[in-house]
RODO-2510 file (C-alpha; in nm, 4 decimals, decimal comma):
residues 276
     n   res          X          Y          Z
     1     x   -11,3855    13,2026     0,6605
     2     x   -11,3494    12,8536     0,5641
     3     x   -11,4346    12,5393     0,7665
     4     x   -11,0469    12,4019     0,6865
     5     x   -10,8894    12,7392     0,7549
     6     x   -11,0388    12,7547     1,0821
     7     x   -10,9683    12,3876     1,2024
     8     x   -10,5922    12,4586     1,1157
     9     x   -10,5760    12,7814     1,2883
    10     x   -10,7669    12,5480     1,5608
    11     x   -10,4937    12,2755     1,5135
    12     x   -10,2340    12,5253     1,5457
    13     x   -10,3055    12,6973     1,8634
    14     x   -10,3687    12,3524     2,0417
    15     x   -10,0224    12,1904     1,9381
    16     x    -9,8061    12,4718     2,0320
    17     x   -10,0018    12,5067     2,3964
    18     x   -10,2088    12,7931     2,3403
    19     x   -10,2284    12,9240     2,6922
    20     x   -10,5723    13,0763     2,5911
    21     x   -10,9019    12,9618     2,5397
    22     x   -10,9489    12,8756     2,1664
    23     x   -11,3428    12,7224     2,2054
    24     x   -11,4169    13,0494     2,0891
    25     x   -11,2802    12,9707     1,7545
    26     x   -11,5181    12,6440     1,6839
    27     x   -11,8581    12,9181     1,7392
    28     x   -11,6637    13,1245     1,4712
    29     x   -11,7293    13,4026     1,7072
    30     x   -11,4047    13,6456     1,7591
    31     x   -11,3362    13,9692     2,0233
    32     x   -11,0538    14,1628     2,0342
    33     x   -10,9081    14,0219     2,3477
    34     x   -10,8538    13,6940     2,1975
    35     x   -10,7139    13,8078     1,8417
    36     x   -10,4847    14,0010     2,0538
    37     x   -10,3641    13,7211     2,2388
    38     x   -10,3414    13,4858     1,9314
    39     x   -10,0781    13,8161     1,7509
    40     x    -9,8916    13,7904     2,1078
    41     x    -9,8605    13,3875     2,0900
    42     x    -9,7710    13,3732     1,7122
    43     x    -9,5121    13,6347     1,7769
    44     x    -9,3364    13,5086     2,1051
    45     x    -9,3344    13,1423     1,9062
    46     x    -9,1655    13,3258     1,6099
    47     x    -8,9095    13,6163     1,7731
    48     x    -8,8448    13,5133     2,1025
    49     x    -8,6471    13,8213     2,1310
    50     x    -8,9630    14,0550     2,0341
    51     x    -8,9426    14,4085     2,2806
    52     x    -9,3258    14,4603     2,1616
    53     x    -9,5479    14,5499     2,4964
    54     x    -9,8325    14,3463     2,5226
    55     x   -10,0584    14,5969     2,6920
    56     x   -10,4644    14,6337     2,5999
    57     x   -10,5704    14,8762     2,8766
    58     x   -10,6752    15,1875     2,7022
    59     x   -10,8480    15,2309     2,3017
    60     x   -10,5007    15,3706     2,2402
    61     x   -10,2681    15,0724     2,4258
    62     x   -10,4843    14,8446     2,2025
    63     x   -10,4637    15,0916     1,9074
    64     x   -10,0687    15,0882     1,9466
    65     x   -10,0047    14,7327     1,9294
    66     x   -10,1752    14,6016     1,6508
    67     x    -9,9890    14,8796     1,4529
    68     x    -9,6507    14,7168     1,6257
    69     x    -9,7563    14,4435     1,5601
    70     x    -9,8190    14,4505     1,1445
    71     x    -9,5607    14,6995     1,1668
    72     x    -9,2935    14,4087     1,2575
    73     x    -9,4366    14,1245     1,0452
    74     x    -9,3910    14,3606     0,7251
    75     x    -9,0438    14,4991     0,7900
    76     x    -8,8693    14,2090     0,9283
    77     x    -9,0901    13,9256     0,7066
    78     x    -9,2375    14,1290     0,4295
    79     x    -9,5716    14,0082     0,5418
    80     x    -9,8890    14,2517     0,5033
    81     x   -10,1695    14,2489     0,7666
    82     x   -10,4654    14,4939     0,7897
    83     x   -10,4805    14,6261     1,1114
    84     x   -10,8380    14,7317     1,1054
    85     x   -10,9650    14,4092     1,0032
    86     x   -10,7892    14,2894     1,3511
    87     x   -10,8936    14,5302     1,5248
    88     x   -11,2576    14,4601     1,3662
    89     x   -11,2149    14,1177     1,5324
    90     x   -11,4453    13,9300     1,2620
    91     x   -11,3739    13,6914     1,0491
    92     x   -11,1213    13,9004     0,8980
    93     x   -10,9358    13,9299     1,2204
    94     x   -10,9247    13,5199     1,2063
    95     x   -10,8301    13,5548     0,7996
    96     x   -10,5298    13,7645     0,9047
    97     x   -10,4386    13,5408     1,2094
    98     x   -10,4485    13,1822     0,9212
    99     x   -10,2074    13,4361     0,7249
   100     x    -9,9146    13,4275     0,9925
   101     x    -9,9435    13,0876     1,0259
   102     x    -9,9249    13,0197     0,7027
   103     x    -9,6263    13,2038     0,6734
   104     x    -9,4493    12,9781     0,9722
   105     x    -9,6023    12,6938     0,7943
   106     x    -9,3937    12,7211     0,5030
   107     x    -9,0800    12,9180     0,6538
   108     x    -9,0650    12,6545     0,8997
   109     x    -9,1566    12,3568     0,6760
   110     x    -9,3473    12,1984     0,9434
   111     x    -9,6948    12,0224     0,9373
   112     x    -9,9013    12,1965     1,2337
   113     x   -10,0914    11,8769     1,2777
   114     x    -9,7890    11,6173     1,4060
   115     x    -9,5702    11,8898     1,5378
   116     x    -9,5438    12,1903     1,8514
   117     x    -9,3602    12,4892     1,5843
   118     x    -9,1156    12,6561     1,8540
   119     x    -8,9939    12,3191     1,9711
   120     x    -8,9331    12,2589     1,5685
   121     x    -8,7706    12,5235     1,5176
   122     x    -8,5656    12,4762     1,8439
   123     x    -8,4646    12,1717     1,6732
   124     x    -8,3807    12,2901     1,3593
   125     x    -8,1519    12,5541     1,4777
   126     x    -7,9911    12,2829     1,7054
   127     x    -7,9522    12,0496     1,3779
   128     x    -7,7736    12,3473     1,1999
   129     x    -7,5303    12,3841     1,4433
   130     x    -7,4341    12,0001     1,5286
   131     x    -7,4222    11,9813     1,1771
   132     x    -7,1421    12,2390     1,1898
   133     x    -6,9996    12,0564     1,4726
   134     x    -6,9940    11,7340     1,2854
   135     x    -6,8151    11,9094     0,9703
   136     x    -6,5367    12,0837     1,1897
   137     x    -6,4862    11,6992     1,3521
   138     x    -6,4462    11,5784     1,0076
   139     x    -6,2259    11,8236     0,9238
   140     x    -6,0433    11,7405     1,2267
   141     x    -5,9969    11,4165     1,1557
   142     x    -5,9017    11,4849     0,8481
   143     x    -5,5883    11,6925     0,9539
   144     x    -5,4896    11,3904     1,2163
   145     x    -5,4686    11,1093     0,9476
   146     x    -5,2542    11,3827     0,8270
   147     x    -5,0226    11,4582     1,0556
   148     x    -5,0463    11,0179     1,1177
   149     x    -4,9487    10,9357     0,7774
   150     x    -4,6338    11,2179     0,8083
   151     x    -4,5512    11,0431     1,1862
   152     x    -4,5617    10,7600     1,0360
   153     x    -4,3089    10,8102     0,7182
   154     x    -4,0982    10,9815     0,9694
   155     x    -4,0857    10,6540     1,1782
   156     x    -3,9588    10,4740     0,8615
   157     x    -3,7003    10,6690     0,7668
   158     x    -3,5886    10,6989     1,1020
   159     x    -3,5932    10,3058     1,1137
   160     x    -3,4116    10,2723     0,8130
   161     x    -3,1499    10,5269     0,9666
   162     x    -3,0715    10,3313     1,2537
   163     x    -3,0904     9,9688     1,0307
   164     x    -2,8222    10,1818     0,8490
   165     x    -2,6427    10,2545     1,1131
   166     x    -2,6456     9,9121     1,2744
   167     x    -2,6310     9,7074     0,9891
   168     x    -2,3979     9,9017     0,7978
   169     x    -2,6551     9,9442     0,4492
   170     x    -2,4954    10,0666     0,1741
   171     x    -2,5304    10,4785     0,1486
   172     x    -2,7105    10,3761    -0,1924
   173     x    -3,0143    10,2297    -0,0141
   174     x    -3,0788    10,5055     0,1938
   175     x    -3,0264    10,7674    -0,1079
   176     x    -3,2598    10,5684    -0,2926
   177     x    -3,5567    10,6221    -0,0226
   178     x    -3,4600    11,0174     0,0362
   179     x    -3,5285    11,0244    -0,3062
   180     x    -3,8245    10,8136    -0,3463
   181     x    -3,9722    11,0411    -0,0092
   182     x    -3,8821    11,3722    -0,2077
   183     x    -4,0545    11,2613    -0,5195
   184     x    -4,3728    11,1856    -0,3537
   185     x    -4,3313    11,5294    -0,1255
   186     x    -4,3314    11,6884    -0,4548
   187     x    -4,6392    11,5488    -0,6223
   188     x    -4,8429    11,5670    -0,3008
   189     x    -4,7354    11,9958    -0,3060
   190     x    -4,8429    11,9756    -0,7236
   191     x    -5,1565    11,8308    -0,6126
   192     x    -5,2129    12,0381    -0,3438
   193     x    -5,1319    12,3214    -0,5223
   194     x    -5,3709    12,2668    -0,8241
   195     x    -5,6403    12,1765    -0,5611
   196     x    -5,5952    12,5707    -0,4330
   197     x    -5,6080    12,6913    -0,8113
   198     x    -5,9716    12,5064    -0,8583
   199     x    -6,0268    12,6393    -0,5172
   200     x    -5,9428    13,0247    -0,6310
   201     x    -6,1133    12,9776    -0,9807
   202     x    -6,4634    12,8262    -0,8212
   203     x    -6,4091    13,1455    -0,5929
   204     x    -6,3853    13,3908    -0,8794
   205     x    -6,7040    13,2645    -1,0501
   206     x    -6,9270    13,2498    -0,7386
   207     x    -6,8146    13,6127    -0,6777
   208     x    -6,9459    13,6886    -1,0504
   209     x    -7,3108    13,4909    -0,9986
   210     x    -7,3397    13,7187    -0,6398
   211     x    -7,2614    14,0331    -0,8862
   212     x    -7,5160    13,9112    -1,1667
   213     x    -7,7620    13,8238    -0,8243
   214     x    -7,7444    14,1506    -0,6933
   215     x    -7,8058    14,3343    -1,0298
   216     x    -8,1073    14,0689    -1,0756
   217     x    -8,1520    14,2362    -0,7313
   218     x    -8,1515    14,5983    -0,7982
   219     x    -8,3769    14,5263    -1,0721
   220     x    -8,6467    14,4226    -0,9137
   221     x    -8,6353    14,6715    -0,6702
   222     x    -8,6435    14,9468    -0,9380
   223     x    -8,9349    14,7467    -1,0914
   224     x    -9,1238    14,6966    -0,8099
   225     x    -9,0699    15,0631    -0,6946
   226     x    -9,2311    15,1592    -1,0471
   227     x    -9,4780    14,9083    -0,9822
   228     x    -9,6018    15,1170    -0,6806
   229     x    -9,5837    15,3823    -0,8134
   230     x    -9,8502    15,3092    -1,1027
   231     x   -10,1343    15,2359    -0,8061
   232     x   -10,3825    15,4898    -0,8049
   233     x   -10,3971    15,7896    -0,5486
   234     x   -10,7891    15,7097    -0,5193
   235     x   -10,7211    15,3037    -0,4791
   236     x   -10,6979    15,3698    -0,0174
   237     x   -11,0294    15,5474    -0,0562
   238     x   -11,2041    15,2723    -0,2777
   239     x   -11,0993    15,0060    -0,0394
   240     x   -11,2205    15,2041     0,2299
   241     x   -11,5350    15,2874     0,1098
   242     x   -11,5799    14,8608    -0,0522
   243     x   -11,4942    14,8050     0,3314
   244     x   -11,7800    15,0667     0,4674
   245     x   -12,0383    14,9432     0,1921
   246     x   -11,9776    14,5908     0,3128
   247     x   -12,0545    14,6602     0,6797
   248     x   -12,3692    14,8482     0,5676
   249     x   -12,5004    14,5672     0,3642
   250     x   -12,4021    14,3461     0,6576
   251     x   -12,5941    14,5616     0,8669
   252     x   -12,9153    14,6276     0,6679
   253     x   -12,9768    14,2384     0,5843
   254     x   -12,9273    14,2201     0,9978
   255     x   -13,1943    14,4556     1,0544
   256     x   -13,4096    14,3451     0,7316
   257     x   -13,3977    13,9794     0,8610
   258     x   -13,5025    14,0999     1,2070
   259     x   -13,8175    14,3573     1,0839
   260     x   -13,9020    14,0061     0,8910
   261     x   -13,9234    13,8186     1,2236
   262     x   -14,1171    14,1061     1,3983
   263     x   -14,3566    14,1573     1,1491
   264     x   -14,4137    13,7650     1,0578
   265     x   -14,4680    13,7683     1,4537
   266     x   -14,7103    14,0486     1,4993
   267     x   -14,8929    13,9131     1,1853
   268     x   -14,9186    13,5885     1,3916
   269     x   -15,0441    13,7197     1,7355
   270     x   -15,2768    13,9579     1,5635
   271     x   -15,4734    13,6517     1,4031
   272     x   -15,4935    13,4695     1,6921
   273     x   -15,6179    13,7584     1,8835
   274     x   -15,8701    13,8078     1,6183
   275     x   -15,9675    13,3997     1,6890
   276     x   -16,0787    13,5250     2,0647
***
C-alpha cells in the first residue's frame, strides 16, 4: 500500500465526516470492523437510497454483507472488488477501499482534498436542475416577447383603424398596411416552417448515430462475452493458490525473523552466563 494512496483514503474519510475513527489508518494497521464501516460510509455517501443491512453480529452477518456489498458496486457501477481481500482486512482490504474512492473521484469530478463529496454531489444535482429551471425561464420569455411583439402590431392596426375612422384616411392607406402585415405574417410562417424542417432533419440523423451507437453497442458486448469466455477454467484456482502461497511466505519470513531473534538472544545470554 502506498504512502499517497493511504493519505488520500486518509483525506477522504476526514472531509466527508467520517463518523469513525480513521487513526487506525496512519499505523497502516486494518480489522474488519473498520473496513466494514469505511464500505457502509462510501456507500451511504454514494446511494443514499441503499436497502443494504449494515449488520456484523455473526461470521455469517459479516459474511453476507461484504458479498452485498461488491455485489452492488459491480451491477449498478461495473466496479470489481474482492471480497476476501476485505474480509482479510490487510492492506488489501485498504487497496479495495482507495478503489471506490477512486471511482467517486472521477464520477464525481471532485478533488477530495478542498471538497466534502455528498455535499458536491448535492450540489451538482441542484445545478442540473436550476439549470433546467433557467432554460424553461428563457424559453418563457421567449414566448412573451412573442405574444408582446403580436400585442403590440395589434395595437397599431387598431390605432390606425380608429385614425381611419376619425380622420377619414383614404381606404388605400389602410389596404396598404393589411397588406404590408400579411406579407410579413407570411415570411415569419416560411421561416418558421423551414426552422421545423432543420428541426425534423437534425432529428432523423441523431436517430441514425443512436442506431450506429447501439450496434457499436452490441458489439462490444458480443466481444467482450467472447473475451470471457477465452479465460481459463484453471485461472480461479491459480489466483487462489498465488493468494495462499503469498500468506505462507508472509507467514514463514514472520516466524523465520522471529527464530532469528530467539536464537541471536539465547546465543547472547548463553555467553554471558558462560562470563559468570
Amino acid at each position: 500500500m502506498k504512502y499517497l494512496q493511504i493519505k488520500k483514503i486518509h483525506a477522504f474519510l476526514e472531509k466527508t465526516n467520517f463518523p469513525y475513527s480513521i487513526n487506525i489508518i496512519n499505523n497502516e494497521k486494518t480489522d474488519f470492523q473498520f473496513v466494514a464501516q469505511c464500505l457502509h460510509w462510501l456507500l451511504k455517501l454514494f446511494d443514499h437510497g441503499s436497502d443494504i443491512k449494515f449488520k456484523l453480529t455473526t461470521r455469517e452477518e459479516r459474511l453476507a454483507y461484504l458479498v452485498n456489498v461488491t455485489d452492488y458496486w459491480m451491477k449498478y457501477h461495473s466496479l470489481k472488488l474482492d471480497p476476501c481481500a476485505l474480509y482479510a482486512a490487510e492492506d488489501g482490504a485498504l487497496l479495495e477501499i482507495y478503489k471506490i474512492i477512486e471511482y467517486i473521484d472521477k464520477l464525481l469530478n471532485i478533488d477530495v482534498s478542498n471538497s466534502v463529496t455528498h455535499c458536491q454531489y448535492d450540489l451538482k444535482l441542484m445545478s442540473n436542475s436550476i439549470i433546467d429551471v433557467k432554460n424553461d425561464l428563457n424559453h418563457m420569455v421567449d414566448e412573451s416577447s412573442s405574444l408582446f411583439n403580436d400585442l403590440k402590431k395589434e395595437e397599431e392596426y387598431f390605432a390606425i383603424m380608429d385614425g381611419a375612422l376619425k380622420n377619414e384616411i383614404d381606404i388605400n392607406t389602410l389596404e396598404s398596411y393589411i397588406d404590408t402585415t400579411k406579407q410579413n405574417t407570411q415570411e415569419e410562417m416560411f421561416n418558421e416552417e423551414k426552422k421545423l424542417k432543420e428541426l425534423k432533419n437534425e432529428k432523423y440523423k441523431l436517430i441514425g448515430k443512436i442506431g450506429r451507437k447501439k450496434d457499436e453497442h452490441l458489439k462490444n458486448k458480443t466481444r467482450l462475452e467472447s473475451m470471457n469466455a477465452m479465460i481459463p477454467s484453471h485461472a480461479d484456482e491459480l489466483e487462489a493458490l498465488e493468494k495462499r502461497i503469498k500468506y505462507l511466505n508472509k507467514l514463514y519470513i514472520t516466524k523465520h525473523r522471529n527464530l532469528s531473534f530467539l536464537t541471536s538472544k539465547m546465543t547472547h545470554n548463553n555467553s554471558h552466563d558462560a562470563k559468570f
